[in-house]
N, C-alpha and C positions, 0 to 999 in steps of 0.2 A: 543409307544415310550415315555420314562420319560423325564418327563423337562428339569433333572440334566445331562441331558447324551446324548440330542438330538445334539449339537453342541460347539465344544470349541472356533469357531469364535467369534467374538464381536458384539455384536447386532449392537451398532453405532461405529462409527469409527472416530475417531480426524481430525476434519479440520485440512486440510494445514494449512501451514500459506502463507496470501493474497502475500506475496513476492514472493513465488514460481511459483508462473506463469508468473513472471517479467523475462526478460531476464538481465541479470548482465549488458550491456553496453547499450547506444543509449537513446533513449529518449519515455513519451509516454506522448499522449495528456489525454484531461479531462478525455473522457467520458470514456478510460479505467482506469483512477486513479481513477473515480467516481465509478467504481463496485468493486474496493477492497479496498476503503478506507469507501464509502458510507456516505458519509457524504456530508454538502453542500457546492459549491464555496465561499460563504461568510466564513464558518469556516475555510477553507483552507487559504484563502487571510487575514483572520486575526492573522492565524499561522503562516504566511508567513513574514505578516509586523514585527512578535515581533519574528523573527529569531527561530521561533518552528516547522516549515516544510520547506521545499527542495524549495527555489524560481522556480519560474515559469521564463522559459524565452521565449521572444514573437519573433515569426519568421517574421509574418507580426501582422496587428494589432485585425485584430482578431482569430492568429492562436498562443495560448501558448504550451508551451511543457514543462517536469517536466525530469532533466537528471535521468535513474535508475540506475544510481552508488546510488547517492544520495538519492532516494526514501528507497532502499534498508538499505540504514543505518539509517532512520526515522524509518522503519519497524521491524528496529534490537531493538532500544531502545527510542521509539517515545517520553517516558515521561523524557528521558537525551539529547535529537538533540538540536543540534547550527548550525546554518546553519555558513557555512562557509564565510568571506567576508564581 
């Protein structure tokens, strides 16, 4: 079988994008905003403070939650987000 003619598939295939495993409403804590964003709680909380990511709101005091309306639209245009408020 030749190289050119063995498959018209795609060898790799284009990542999602990290949003799409998000469900459009309700909320999601860290440690699932920490596998699609991957980054660390200090860079988020400092994005946070200067209105550049979705605040955090704390249910109790060591339970945050991040709403994904809003994740969603940091995810849309992270390097254009203003947190609302």
């Amino acid at each position: 079988m030749d190289a050119n003619t063995a498959s018209s598939k795609p060898i790799v295939e284009a990542p999602s994008s990290p949003a799409a495993s998000l469900p459009p409403e309700g909320v999601t804590r860290w440690r699932e905003l920490q596998k699609l964003i991957q980054c660390s709680r200090e860079w988020v909380r400092l994005l946070e403070k200067q209105g550049k990511f979705p605040k955090r709101h704390k249910l109790t005091p060591r339970c945050a939650v991040w709403s994904n309306k809003e994740l969603h639209r940091w995810f849309a245009d992270p390097s254009n987000y203003r947190a609302e408020g």
